[in-house]
C-alpha positions in Angstrom: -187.8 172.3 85.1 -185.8 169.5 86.4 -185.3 168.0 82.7 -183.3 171.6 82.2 -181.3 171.4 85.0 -180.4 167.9 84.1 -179.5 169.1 80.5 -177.4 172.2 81.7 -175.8 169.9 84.1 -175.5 167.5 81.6 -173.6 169.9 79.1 -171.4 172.0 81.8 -170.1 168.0 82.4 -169.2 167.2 78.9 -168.0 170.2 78.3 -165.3 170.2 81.3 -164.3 166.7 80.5 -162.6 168.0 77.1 -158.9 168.0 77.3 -158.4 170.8 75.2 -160.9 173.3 76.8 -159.6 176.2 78.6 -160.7 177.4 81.7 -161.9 180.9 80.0 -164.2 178.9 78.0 -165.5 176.3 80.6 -165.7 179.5 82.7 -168.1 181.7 79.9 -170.4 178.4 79.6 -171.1 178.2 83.2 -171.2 181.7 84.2 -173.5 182.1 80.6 -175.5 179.3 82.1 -176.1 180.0 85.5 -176.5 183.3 84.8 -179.2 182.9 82.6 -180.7 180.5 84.8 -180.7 183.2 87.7 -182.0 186.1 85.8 -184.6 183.5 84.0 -186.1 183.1 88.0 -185.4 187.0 88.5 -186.4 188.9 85.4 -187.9 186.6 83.1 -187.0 186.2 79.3 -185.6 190.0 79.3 -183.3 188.9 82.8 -182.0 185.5 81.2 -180.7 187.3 78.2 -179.0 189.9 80.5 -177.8 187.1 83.4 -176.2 185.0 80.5 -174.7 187.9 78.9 -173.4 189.2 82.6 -172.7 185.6 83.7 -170.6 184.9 80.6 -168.6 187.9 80.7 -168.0 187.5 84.5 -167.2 183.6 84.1 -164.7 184.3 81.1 -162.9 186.8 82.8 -162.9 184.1 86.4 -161.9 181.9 83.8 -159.1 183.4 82.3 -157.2 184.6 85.7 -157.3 180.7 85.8 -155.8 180.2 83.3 -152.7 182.8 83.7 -152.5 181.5 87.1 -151.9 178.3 85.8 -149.1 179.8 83.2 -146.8 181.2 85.6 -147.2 178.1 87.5 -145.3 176.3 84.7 
């Protein structure tokens, strides 16, 4: 279990790091990946496939408020 974590964490990082990544997207890879984490622990292989699905969708839309915050910034 720790080797996933360290692999999830591990992608989540390089995948922040990129310049050219929105927040929409880094937000539907973490919310796709703790939310399949989370309904991995709560529902088994049935709950991660609905947590990353939920997670995603909640992340992307987190993600792109972000990003049109950040737009009328400029």
């Amino acid at each position: 279990m720790k080797y996933k974590t360290l692999a999830i964490v591990a992608a989540v990082a390089l995948l922040v790091g990129c310049a050219n990544v929105s927040k929409e997207q880094v937000g539907t890879a973490v919310g796709a990946i703790a939310g399949a984490v989370v309904g991995k622990k709560l529902g088994g292989d049935s709950g991660m496939v609905l947590g990353a699905l939920v997670g995603g969708a909640l992340g992307n839309r987190i993600g792109a408020h972000l990003d049109e915050q950040d737009r009328q910034k400029l």
